[in-house]
N, CA, C and O atoms as CSV, one atom per row, in Angstrom:
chain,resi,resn,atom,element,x,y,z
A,1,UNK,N,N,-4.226,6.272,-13.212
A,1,UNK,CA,C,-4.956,6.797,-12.091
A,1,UNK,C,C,-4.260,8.035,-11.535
A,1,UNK,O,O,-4.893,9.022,-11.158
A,2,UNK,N,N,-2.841,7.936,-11.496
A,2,UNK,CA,C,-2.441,9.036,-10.651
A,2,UNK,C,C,-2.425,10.480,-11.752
A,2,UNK,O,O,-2.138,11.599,-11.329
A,3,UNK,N,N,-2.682,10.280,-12.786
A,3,UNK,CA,C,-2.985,11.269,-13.872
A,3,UNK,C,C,-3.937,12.254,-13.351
A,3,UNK,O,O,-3.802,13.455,-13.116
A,4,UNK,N,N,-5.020,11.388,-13.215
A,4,UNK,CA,C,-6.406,12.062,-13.037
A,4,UNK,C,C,-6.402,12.444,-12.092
A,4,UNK,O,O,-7.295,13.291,-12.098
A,5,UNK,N,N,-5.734,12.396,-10.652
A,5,UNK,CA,C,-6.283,13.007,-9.183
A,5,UNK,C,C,-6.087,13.919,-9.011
A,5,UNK,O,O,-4.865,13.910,-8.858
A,6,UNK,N,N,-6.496,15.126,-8.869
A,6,UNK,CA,C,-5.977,16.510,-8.675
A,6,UNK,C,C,-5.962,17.221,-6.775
A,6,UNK,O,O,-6.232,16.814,-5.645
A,7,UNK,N,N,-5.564,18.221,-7.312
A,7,UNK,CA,C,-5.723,18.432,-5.650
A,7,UNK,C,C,-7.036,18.411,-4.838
A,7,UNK,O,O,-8.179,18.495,-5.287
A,8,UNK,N,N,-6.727,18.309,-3.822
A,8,UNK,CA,C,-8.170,17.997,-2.947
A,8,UNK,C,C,-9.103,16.808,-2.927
A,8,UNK,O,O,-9.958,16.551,-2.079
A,9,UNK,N,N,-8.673,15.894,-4.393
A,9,UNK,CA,C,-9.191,14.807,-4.027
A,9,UNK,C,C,-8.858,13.865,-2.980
A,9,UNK,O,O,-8.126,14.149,-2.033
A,10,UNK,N,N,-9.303,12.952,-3.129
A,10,UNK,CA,C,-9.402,11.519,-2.253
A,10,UNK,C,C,-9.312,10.358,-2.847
A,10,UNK,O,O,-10.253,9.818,-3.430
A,11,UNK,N,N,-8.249,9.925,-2.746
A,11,UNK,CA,C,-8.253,8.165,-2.975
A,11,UNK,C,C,-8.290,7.051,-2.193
A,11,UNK,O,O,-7.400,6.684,-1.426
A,12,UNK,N,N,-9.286,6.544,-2.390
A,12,UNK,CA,C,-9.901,5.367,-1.376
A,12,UNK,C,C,-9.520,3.834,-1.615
A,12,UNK,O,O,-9.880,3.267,-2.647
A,13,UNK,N,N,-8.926,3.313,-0.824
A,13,UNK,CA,C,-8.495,1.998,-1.365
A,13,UNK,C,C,-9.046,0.720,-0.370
A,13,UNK,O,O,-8.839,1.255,0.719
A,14,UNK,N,N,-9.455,-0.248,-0.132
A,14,UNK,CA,C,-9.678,-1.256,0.340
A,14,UNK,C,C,-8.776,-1.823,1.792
A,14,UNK,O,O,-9.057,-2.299,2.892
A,15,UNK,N,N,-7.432,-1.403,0.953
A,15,UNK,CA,C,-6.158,-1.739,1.644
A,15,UNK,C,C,-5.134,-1.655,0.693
A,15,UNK,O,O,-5.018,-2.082,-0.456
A,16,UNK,N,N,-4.201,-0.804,1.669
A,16,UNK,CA,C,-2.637,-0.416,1.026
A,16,UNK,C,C,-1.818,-1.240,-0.220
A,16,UNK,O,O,-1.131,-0.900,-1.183
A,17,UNK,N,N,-2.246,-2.390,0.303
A,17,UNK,CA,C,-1.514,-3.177,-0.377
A,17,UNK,C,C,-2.100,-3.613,-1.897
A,17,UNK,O,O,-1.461,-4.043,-2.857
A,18,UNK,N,N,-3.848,-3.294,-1.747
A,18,UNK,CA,C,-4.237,-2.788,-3.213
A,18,UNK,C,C,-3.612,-2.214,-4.474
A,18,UNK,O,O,-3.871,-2.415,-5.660
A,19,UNK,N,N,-2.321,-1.104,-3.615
A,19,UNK,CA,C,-2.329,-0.253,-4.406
A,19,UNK,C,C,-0.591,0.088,-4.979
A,19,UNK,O,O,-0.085,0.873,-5.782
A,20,UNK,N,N,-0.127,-0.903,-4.128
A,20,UNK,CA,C,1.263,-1.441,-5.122
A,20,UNK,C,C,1.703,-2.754,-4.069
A,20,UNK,O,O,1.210,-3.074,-2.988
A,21,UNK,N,N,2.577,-3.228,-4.671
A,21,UNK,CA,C,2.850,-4.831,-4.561
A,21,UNK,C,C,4.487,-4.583,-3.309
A,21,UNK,O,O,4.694,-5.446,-2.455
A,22,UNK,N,N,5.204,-3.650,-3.404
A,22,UNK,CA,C,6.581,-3.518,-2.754
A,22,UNK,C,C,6.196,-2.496,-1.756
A,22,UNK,O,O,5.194,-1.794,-1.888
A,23,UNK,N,N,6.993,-2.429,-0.777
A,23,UNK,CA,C,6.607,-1.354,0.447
A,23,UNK,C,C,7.581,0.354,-0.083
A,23,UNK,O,O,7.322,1.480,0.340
A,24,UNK,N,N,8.672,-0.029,-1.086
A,24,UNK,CA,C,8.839,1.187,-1.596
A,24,UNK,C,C,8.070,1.999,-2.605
A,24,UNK,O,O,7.969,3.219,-2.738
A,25,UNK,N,N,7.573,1.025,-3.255
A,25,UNK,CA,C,6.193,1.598,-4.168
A,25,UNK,C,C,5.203,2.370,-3.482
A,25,UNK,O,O,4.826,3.542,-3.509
A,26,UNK,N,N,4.925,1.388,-2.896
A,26,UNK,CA,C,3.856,2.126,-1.888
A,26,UNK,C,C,3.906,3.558,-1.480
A,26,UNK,O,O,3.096,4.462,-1.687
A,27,UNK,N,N,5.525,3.551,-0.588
A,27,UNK,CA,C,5.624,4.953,-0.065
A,27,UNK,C,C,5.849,5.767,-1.047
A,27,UNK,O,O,5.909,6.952,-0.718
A,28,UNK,N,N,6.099,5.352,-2.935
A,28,UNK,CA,C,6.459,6.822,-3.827
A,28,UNK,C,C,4.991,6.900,-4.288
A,28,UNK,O,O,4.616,7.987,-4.727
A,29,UNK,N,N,4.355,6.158,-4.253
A,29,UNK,CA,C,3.106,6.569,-4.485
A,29,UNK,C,C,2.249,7.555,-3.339
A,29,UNK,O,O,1.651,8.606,-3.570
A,30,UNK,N,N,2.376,6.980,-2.300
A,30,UNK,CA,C,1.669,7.895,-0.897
A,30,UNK,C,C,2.247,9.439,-1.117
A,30,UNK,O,O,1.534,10.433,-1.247
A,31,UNK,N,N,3.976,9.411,-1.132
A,31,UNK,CA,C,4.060,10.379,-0.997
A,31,UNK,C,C,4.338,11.445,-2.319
A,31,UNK,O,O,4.928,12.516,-2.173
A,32,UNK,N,N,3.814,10.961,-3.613
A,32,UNK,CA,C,3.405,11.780,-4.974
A,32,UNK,C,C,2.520,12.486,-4.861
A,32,UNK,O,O,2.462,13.652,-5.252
A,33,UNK,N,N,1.157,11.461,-3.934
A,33,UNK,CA,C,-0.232,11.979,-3.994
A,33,UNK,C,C,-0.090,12.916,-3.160
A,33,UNK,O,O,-0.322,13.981,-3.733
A,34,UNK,N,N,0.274,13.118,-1.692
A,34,UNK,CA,C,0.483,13.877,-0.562
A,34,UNK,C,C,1.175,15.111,-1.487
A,34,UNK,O,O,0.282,15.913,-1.761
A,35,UNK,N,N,2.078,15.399,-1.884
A,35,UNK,CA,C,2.652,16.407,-2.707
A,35,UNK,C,C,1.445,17.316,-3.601
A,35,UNK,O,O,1.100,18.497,-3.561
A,36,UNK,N,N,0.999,16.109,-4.426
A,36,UNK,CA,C,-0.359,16.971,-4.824
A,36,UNK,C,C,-1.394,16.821,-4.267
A,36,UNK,O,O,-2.314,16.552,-5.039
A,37,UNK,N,N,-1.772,16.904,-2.768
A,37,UNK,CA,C,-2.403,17.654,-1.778
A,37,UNK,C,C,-4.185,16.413,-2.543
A,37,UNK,O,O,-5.342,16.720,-2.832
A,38,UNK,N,N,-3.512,15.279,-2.555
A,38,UNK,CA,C,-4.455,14.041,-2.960
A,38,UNK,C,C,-4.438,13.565,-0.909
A,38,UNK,O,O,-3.497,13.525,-0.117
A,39,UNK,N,N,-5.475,13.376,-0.781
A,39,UNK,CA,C,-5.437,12.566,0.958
A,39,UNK,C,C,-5.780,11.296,0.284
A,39,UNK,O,O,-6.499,11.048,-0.685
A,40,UNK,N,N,-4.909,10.404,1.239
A,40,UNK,CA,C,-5.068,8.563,0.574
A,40,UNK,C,C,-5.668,8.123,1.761
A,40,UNK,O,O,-5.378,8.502,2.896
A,41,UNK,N,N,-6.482,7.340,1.455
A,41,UNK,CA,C,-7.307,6.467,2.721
A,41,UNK,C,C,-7.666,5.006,2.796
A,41,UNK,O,O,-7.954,4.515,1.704
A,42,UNK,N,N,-7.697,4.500,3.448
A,42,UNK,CA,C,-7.740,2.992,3.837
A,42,UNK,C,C,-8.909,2.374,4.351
A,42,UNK,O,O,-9.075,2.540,5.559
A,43,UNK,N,N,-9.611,1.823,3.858
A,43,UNK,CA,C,-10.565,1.141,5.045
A,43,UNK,C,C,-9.689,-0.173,5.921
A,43,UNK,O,O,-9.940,-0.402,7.105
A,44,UNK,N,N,-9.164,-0.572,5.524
A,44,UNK,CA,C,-8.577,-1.677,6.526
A,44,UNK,C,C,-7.891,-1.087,7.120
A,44,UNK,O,O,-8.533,-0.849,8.143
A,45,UNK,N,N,-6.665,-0.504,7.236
A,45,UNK,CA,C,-5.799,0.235,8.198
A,45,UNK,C,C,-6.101,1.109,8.494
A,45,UNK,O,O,-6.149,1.245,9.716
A,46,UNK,N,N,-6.471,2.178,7.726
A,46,UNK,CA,C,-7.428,3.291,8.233
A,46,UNK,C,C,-6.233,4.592,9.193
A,46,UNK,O,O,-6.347,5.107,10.305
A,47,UNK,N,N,-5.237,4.716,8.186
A,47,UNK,CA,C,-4.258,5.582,8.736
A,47,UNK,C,C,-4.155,6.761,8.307
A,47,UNK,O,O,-4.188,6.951,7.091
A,48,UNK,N,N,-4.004,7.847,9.217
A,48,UNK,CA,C,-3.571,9.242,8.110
A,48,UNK,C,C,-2.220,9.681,8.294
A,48,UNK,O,O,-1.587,10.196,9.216
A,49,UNK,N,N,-1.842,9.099,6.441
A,49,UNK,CA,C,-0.633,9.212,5.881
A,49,UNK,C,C,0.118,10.533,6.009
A,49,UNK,O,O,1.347,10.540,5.927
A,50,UNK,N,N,-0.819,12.028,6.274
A,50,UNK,CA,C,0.286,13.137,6.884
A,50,UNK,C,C,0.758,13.149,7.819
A,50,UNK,O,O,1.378,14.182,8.071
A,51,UNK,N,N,0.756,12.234,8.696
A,51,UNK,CA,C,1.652,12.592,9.610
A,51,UNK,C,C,3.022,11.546,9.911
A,51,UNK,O,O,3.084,10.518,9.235
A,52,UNK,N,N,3.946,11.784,10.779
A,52,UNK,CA,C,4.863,10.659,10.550
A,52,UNK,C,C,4.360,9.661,11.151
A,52,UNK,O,O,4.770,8.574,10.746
A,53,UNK,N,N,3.586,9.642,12.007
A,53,UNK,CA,C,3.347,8.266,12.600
A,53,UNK,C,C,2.762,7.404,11.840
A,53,UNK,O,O,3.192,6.268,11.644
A,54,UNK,N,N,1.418,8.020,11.200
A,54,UNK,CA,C,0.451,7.342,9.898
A,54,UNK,C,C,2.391,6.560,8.804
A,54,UNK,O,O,2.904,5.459,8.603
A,55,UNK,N,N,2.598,7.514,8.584
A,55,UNK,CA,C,4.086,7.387,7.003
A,55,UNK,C,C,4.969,5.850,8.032
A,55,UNK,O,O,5.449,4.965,7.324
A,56,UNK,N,N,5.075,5.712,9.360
A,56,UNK,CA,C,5.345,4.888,10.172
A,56,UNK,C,C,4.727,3.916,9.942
A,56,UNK,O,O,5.228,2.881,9.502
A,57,UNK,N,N,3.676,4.061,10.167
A,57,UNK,CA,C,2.398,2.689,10.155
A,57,UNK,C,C,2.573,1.992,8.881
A,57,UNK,O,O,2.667,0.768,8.786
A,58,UNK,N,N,2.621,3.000,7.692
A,58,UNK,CA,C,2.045,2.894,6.167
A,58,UNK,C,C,3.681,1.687,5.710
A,58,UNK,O,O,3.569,0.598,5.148
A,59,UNK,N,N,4.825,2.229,6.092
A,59,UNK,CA,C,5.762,1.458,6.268
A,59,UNK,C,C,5.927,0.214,6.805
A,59,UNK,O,O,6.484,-0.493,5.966
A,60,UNK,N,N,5.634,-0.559,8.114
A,60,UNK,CA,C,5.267,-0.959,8.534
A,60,UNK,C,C,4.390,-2.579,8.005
A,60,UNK,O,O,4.693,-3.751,7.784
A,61,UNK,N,N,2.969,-1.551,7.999
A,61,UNK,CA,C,2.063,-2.285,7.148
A,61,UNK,C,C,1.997,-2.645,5.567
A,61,UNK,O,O,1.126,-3.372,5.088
A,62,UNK,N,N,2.816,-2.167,4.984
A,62,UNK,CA,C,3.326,-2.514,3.883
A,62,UNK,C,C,4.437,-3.206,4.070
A,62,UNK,O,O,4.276,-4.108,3.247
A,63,UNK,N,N,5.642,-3.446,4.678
A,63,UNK,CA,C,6.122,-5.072,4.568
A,63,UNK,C,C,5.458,-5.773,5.136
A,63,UNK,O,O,6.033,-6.857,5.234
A,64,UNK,N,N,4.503,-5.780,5.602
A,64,UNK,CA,C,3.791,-7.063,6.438
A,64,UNK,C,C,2.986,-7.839,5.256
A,64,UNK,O,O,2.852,-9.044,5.043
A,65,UNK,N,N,2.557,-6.823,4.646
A,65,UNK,CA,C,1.778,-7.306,3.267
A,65,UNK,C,C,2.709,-7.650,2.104
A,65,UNK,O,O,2.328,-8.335,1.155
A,66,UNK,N,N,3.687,-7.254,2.191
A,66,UNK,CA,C,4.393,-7.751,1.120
A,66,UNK,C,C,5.213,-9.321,1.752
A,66,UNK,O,O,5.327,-10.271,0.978
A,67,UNK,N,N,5.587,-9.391,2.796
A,67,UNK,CA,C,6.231,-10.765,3.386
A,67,UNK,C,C,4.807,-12.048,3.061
A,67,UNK,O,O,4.974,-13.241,2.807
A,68,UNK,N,N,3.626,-11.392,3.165
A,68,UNK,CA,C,2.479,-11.823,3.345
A,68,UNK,C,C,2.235,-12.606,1.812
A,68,UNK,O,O,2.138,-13.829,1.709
A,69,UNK,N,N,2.170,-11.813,0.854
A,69,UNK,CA,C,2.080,-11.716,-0.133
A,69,UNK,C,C,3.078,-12.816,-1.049
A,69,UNK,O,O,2.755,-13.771,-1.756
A,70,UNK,N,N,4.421,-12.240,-0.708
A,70,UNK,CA,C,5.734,-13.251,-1.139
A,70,UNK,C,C,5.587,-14.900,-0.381
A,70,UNK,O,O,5.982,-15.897,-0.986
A,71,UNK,N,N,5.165,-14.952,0.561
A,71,UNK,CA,C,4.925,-16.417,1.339
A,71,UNK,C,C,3.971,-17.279,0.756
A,71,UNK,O,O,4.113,-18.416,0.307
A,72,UNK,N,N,2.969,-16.551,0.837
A,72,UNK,CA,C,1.850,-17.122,-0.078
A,72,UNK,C,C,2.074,-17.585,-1.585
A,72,UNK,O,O,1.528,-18.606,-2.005
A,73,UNK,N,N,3.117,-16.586,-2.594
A,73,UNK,CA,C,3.358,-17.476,-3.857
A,73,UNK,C,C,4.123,-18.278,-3.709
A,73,UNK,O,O,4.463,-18.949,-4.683
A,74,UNK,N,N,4.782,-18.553,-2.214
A,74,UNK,CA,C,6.041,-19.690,-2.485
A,74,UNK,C,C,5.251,-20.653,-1.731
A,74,UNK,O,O,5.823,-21.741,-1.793
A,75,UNK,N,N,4.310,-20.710,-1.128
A,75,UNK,CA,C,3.355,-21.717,-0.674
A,75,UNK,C,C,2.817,-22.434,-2.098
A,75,UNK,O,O,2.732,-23.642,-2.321
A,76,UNK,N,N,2.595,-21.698,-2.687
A,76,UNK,CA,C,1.251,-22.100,-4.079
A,76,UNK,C,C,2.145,-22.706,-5.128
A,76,UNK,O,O,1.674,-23.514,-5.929
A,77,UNK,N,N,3.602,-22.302,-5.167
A,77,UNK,CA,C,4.606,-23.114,-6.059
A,77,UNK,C,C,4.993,-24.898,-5.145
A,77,UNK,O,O,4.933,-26.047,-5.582
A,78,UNK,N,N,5.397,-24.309,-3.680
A,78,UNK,CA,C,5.528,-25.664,-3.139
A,78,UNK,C,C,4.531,-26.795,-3.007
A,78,UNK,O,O,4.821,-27.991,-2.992
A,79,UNK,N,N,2.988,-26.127,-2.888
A,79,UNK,CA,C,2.512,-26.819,-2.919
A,79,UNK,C,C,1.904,-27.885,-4.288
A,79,UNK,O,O,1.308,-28.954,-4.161
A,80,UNK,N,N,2.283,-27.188,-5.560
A,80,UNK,CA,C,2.303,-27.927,-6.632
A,80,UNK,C,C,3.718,-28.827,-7.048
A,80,UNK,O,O,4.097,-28.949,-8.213
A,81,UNK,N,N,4.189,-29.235,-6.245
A,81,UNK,CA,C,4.829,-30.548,-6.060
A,81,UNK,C,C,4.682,-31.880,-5.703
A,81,UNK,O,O,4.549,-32.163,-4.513
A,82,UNK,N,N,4.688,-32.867,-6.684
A,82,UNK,CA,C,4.545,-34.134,-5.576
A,82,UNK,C,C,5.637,-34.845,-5.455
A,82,UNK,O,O,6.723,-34.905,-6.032
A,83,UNK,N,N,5.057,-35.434,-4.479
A,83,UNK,CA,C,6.320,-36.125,-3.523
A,83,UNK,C,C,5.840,-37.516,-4.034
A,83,UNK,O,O,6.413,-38.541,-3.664
């Protein structure tokens, strides 16, 4: 994907966390596309990543999704245990 985006496009995602699994991923991806003048957009968070506050948020909201994310597979392992 990041092949194909050239400048001026737009990449639209659902939610951040769509679009890598770690909150450092996240930000080398945000800020590859931002470099090549790609704007990234969110419908769930709905932040704009040029500025620092958006790059704040995007931080942020990406460990929340990743703590989110990591809890949930250790739920789905514990819960295939019996007692």
């Amino acid at each position: 994907m990041m092949n194909f985006l050239r400048e001026g496009d737009e990449l639209i995602v659902s939610e951040f966390s769509c679009l890598a699994r770690s909150t450092t991923d996240l930000l080398n991806i945000v800020d590859s596309l931002t470099k090549k003048d790609v704007k990234v957009f969110s419908f769930k968070e709905q932040l704009d990543t040029s500025t620092p506050q958006g790059r704040f948020m995007l931080t942020i909201f990406g460990a929340i999704d990743l703590h989110r994310y990591r809890n949930r597979r250790s739920l789905q392992s514990f819960s295939s245990y019996r007692l």
